[in-house]
C-alpha positions in Angstrom: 118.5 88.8 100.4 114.8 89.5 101.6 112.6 91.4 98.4 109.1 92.6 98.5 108.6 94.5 95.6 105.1 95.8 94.8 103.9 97.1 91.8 100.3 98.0 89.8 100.1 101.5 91.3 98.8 104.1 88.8 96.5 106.8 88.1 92.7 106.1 88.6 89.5 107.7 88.2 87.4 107.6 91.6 85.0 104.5 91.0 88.0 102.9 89.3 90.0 99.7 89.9 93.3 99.0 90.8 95.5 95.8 91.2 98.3 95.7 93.3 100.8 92.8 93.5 104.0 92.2 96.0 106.5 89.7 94.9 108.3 88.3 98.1 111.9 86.0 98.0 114.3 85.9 100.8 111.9 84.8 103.4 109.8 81.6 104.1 106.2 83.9 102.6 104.5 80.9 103.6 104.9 81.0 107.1 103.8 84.6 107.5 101.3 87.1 107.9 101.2 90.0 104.8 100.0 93.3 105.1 99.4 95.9 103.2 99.7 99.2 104.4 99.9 102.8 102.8 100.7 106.4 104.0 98.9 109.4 102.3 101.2 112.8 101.5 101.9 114.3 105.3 100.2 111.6 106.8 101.4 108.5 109.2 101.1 105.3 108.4 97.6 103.7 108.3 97.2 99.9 107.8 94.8 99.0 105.6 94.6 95.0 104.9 96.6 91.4 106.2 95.8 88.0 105.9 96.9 85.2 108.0 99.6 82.6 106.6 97.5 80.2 105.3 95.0 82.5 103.7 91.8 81.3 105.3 91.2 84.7 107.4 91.8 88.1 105.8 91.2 91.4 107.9 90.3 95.1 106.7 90.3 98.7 107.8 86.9 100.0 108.1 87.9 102.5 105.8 88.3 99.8 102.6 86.2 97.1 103.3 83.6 96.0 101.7 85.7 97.9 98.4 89.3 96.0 98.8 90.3 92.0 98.7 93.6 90.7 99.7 94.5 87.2 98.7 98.0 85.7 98.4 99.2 82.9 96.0 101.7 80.9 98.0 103.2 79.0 95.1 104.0 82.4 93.4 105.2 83.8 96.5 102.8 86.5 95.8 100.3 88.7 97.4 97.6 91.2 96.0 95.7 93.8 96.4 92.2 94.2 94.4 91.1 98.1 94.6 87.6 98.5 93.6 85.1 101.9 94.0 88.4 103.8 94.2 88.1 107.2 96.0 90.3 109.8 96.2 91.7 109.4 100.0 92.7 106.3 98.7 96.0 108.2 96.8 99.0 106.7 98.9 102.1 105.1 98.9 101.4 101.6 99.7 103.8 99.2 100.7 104.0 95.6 101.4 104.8 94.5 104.8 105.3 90.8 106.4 105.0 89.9 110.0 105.7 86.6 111.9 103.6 85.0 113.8 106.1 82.5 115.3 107.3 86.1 117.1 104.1 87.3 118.0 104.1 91.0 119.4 103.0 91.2 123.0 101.3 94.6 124.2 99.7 94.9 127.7 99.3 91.5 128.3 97.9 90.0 125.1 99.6 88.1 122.2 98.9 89.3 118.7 99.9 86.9 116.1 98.6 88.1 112.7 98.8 91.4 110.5 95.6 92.4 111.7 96.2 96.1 112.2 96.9 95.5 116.1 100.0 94.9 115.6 102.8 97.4 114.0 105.9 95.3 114.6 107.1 94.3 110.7 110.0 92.3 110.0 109.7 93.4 106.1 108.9 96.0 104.2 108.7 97.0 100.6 109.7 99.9 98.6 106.5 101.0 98.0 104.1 101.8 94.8 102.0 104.9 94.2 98.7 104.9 93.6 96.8 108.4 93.0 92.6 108.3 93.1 91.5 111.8 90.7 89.6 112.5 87.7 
C-alpha cells in the first residue's frame, strides 16, 4: 500500500520556522521526483517546491525561495520541508506529492520529467498537514 504521510505543521509567528517531513512506503521513493505542494483556504492548488530523484537539483516557486529548502533522505524514505521567514500567506494545507519521471508528462510537444511546477500529473499524494503563519 502506497503512504505519504506528512507531518510538522503547526502554528507560527510570521518570521518563524517550520519543518515539515513526508514519510513515503509503498513506492520505489528513490526513483522519483517529490513535491511539495499546498492550497490556502478557497484557493487552488499552488506548487511550491520538488526535487529531482537523486537530489542534486531542487526547484522553488518564486513565492518561497530564497525562505524554503527541500531536501530528501533516501535511506529514510523521507522528504522535508525547512520553512524559514514564515509569512502569513504561507498558512495552507500542504501536502506531499510524488511524480515519475520514467512517465514523464507530455504537453504541447515537450517532455517534462521532474516536479518542477510544469508538470501537475501526480501519481501520489498525501493527506496533508496544516500549517497556519499568525501572531
Amino acid at each position: 500500500e502506497v503512504q505519504l504521510v506528512e507531518s510538522g505543521g503547526d502554528l507560527a509567528q510570521p518570521g518563524g520556522s517550520l519543518r515539515l517531513s513526508c514519510a513515503a512506503s509503498g513506492f520505489p521513493f528513490k526513483v522519483y521526483s517529490m513535491c511539495w505542494v499546498r492550497q490556502a483556504p478557497g484557493k487552488g492548488l499552488e506548487w511550491v517546491s520538488g526535487i529531482n530523484w537523486s537530489g542534486g537539483s531542487t526547484y522553488y516557486a518564486d513565492s518561497v525561495k530564497g525562505r524554503f529548502t527541500i531536501s530528501q533522505d533516501n535511506a529514510k524514505n523521507t522528504l522535508y520541508l525547512e520553512m524559514n521567514s514564515l509569512k502569513p500567506e504561507d498558512t495552507a494545507m500542504y501536502y506531499c506529492a510524488a511524480s515519475s519521471p520514467i512517465s514523464p508528462a507530455y504537453y504541447s510537444g515537450v517532455y517534462y520529467y521532474w516536479c518542477d511546477g510544469r508538470r501537475d500529473d501526480y501519481n501520489y499524494w498525501g493527506q496533508g498537514t496544516q500549517v497556519t503563519v499568525s501572531s
